[in-house]
Backbone as JSON, one array per atom type, in Angstrom:
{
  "sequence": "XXXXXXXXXXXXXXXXXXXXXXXXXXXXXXXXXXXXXXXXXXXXXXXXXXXXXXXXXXXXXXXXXXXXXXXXXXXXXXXXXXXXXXXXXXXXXXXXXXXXXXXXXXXXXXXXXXXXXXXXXXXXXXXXXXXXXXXXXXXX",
  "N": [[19.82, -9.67, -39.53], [16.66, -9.09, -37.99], [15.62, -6.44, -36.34], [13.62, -7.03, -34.53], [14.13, -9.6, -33.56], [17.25, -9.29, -32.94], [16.43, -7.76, -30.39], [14.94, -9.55, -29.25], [17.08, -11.83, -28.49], [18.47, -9.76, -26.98], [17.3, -10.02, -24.6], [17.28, -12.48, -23.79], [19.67, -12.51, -23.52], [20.01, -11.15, -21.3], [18.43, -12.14, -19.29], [19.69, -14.61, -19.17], [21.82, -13.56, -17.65], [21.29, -12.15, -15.22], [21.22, -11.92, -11.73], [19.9, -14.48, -9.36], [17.39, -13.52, -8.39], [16.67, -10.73, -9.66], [16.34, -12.58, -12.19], [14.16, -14.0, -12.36], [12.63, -12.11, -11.66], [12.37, -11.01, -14.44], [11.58, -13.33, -15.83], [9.33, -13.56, -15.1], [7.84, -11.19, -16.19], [8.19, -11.71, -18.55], [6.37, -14.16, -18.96], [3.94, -12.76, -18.54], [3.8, -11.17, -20.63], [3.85, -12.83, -22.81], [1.45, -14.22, -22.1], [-0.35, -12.18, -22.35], [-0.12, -11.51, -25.48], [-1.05, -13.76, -26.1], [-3.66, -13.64, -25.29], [-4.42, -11.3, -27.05], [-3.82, -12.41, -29.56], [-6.09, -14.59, -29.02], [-8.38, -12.59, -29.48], [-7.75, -11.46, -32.2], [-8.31, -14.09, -33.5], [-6.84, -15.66, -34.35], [-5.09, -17.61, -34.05], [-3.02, -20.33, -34.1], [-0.56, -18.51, -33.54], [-1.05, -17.75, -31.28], [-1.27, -20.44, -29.98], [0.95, -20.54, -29.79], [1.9, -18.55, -28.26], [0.86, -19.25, -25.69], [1.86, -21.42, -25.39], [4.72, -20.42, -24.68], [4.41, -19.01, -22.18], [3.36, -20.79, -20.47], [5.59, -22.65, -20.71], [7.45, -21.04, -18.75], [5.94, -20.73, -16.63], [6.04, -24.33, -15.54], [8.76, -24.17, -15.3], [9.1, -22.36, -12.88], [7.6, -24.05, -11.07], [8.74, -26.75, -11.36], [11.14, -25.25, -10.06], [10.52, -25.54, -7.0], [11.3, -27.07, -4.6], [10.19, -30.32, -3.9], [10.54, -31.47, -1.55], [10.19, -30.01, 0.5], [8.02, -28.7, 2.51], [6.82, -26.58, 2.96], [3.95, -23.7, 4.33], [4.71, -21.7, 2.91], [5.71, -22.75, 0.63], [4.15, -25.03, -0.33], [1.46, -22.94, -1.12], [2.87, -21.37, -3.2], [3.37, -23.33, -4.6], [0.61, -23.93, -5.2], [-0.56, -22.02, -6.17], [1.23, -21.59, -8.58], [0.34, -23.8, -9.84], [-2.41, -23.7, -10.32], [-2.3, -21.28, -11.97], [-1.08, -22.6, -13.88], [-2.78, -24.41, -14.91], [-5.06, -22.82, -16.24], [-3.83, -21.62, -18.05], [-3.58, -23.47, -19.68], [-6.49, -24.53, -20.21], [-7.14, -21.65, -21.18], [-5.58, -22.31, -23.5], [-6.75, -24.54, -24.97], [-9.15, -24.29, -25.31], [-9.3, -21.94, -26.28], [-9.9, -19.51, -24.66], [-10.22, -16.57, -23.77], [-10.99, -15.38, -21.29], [-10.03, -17.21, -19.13], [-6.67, -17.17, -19.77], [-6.97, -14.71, -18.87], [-7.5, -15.01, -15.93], [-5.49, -16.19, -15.23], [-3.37, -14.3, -16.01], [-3.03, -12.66, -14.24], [-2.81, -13.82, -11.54], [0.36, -14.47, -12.64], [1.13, -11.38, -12.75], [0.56, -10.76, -10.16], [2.35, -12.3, -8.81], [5.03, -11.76, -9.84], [4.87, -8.61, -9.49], [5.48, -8.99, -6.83], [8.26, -10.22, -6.87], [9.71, -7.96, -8.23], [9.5, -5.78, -6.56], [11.18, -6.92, -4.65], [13.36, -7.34, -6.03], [14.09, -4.35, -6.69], [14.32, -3.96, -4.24], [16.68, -4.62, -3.17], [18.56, -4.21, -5.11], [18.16, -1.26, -4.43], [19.48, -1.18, -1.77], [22.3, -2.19, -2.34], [23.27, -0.59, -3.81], [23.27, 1.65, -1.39], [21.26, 3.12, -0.91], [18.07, 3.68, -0.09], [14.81, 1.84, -0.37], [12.16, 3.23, -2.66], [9.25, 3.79, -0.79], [10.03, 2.66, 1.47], [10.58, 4.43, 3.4], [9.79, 3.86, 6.37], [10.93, 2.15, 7.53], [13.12, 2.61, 8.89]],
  "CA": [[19.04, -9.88, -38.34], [16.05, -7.89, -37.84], [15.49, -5.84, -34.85], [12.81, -8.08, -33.38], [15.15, -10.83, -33.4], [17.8, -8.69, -31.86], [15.99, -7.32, -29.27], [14.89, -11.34, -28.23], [18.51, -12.23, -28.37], [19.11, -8.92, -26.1], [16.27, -9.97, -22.8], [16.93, -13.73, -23.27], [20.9, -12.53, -22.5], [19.67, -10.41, -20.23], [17.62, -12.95, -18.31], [20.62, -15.08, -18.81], [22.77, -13.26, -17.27], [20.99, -11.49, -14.28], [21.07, -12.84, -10.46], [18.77, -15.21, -9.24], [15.64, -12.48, -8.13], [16.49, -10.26, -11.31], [15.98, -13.3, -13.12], [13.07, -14.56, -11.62], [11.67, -10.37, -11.98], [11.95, -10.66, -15.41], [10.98, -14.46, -16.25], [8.16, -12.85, -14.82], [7.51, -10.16, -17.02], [8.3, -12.62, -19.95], [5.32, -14.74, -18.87], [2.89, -12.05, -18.11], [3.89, -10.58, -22.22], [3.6, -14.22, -23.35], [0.0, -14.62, -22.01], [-1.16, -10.82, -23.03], [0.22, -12.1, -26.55], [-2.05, -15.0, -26.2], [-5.02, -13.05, -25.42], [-4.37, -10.54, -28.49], [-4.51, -13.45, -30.5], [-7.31, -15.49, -29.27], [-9.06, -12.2, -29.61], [-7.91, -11.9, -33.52], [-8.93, -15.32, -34.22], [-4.57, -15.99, -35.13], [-5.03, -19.66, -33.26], [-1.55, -20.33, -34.0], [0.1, -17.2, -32.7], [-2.05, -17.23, -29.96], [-0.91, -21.36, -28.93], [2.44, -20.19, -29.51], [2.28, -17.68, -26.98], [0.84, -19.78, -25.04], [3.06, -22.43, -25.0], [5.96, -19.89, -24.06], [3.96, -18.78, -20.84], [3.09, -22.14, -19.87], [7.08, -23.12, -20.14], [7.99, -20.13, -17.93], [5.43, -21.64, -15.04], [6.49, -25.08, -15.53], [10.08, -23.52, -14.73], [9.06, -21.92, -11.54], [6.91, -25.63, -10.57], [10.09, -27.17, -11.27], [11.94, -24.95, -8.86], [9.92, -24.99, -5.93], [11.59, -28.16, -4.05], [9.51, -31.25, -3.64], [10.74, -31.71, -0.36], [9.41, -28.31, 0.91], [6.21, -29.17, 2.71], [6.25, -25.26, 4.36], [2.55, -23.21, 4.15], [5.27, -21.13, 1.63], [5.88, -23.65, -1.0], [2.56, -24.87, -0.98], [1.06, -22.03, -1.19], [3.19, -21.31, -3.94], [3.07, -24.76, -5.46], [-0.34, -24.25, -5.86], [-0.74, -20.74, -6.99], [1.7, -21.73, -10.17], [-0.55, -25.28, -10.53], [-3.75, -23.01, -11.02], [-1.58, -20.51, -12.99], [-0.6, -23.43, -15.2], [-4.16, -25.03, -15.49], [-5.55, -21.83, -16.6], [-3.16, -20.98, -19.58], [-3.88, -24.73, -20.73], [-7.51, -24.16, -20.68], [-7.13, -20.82, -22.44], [-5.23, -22.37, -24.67], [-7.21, -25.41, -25.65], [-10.7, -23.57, -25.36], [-8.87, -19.78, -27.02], [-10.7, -18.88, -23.9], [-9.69, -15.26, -23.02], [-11.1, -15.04, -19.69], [-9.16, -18.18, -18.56], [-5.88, -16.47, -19.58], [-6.87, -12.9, -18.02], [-6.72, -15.15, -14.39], [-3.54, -16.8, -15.37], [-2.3, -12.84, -15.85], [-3.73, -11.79, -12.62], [-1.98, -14.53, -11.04], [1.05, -14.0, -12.68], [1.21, -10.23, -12.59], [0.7, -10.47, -8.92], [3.58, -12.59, -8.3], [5.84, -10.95, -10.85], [5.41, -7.08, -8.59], [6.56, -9.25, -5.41], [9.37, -10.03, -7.64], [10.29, -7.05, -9.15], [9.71, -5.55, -5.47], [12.29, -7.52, -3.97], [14.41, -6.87, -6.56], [14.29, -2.89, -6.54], [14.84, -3.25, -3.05], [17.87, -5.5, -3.26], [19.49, -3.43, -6.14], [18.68, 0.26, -3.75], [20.33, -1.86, -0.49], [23.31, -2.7, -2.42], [23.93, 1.08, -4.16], [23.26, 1.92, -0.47], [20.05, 3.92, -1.05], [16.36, 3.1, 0.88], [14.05, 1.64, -1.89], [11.04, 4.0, -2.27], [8.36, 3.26, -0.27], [10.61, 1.76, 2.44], [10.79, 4.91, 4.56], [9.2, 3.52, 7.59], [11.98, 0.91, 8.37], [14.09, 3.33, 9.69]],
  "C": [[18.07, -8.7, -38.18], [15.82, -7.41, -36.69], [14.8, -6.18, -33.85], [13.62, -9.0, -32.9], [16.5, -10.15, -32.41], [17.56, -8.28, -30.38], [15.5, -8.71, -28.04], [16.11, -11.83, -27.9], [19.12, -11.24, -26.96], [18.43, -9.56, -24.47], [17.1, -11.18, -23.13], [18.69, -13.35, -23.11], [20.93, -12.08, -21.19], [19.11, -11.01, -18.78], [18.27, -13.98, -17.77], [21.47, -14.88, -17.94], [22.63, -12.64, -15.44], [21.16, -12.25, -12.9], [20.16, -13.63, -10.72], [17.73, -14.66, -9.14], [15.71, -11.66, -9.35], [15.88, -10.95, -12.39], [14.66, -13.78, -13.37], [11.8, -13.0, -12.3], [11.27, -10.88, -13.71], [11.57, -11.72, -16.25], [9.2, -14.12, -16.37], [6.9, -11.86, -15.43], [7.29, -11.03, -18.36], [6.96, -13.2, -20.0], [3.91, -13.97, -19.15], [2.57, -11.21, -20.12], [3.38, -11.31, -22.7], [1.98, -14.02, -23.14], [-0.93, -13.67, -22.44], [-1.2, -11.14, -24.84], [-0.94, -12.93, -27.19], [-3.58, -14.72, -26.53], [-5.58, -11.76, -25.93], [-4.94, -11.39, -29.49], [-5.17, -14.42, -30.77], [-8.33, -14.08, -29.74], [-8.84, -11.5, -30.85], [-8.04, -12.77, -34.64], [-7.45, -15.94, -34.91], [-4.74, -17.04, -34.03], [-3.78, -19.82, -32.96], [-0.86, -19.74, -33.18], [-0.35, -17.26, -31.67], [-1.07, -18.89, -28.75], [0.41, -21.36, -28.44], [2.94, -19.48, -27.97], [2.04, -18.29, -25.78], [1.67, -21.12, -24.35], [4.25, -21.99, -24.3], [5.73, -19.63, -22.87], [4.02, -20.16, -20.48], [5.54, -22.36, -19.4], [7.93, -22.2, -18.91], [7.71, -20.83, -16.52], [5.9, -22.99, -14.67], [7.57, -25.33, -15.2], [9.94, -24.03, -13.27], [8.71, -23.04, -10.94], [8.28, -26.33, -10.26], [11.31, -27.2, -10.71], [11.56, -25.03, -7.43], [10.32, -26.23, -5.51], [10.28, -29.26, -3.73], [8.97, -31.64, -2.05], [10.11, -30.82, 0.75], [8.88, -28.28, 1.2], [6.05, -27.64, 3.78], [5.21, -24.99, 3.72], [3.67, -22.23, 2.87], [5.03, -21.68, 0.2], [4.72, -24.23, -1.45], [1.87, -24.1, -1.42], [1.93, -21.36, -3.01], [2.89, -22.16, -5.28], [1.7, -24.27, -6.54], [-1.54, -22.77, -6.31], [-0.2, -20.94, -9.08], [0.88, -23.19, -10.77], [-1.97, -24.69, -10.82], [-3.08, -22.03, -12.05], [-1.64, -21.49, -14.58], [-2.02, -23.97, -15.9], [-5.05, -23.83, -16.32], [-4.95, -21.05, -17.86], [-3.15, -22.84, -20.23], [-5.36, -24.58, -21.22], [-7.7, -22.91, -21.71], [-6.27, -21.28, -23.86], [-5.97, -23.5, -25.73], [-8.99, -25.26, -26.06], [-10.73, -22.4, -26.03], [-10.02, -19.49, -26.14], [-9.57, -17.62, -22.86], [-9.65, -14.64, -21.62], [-10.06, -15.99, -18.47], [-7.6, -17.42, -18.46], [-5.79, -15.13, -18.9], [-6.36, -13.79, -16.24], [-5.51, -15.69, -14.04], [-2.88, -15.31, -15.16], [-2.41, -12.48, -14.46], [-2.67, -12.16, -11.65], [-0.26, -14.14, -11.14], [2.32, -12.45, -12.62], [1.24, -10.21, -10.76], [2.11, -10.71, -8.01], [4.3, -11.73, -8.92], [6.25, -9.44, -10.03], [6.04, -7.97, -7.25], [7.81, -9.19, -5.88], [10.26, -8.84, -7.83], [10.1, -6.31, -7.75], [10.73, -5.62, -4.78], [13.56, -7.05, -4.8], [15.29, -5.18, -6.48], [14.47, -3.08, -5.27], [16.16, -3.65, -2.86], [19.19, -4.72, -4.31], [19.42, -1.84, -4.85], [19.28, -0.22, -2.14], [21.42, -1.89, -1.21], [23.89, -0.9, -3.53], [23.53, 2.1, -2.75], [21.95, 3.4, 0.26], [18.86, 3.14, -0.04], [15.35, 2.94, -0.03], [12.66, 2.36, -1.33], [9.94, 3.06, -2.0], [8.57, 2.27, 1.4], [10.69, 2.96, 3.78], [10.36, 4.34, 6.22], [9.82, 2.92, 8.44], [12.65, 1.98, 8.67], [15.29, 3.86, 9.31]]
}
């Protein structure tokens, strides 16, 4: 096994294994790699490699779509909804155009959500080792 392969075997336990917002943090991160990936290799002309990567981002969003209840009609879930339905349209176009700029607003997108994520999370992990997550002084 080579060490690339190990190291994929190590996150995707990792991602397996984590809570629900850990998981979410680092699906997150996965996506945001995936689509940088993408737009490495539309911009070395590697097509392949490039739809690959794209295909793995795309399945990440298609996830999150998937989780966001149907039923759900708050200004949240919409709002959500249709943050990950431009997310998603935007790593199809980069992928069927190898248009780089298309994927940079898919990252944007995704990178944005991804720090709420990973936000919540660091605060949720320094609440539960009974610490005040930096940047929280203000609450009291």
């Amino acid at each position: 096994m080579s060490s690339q392969q190990a190291s994929q075997e190590y996150l995707a336990l990792e991602v397996e294994c984590a809570d629900p917002v850990r998981r979410v943090a680092l699906l997150h991160e996965g996506a945001a790699r995936f689509t940088r990936e993408a737009i490495h290799h539309i911009e070395r002309r590697d097509f392949e490699q490039a739809h690959n990567a794209f295909v793995r981002a795309k399945n990440i969003i298609l996830h999150f779509l998937s989780s966001v209840p149907e039923a759900d009609d708050s200004d949240l879930a919409d709002n959500l909804r249709s943050l990950l339905q431009f997310t998603y349209a935007r790593l199809v176009d980069g992928n069927v155009r190898k248009n780089p700029r298309s994927a940079g607003e898919a990252l944007q997108v995704i990178r944005l959500l991804g720090e709420g994520w990973s936000a919540l999370d660091a605060q949720r992990r320094a609440a539960a080792d009974g610490e005040r997550p930096e940047g929280m002084a203000y609450l009291g």
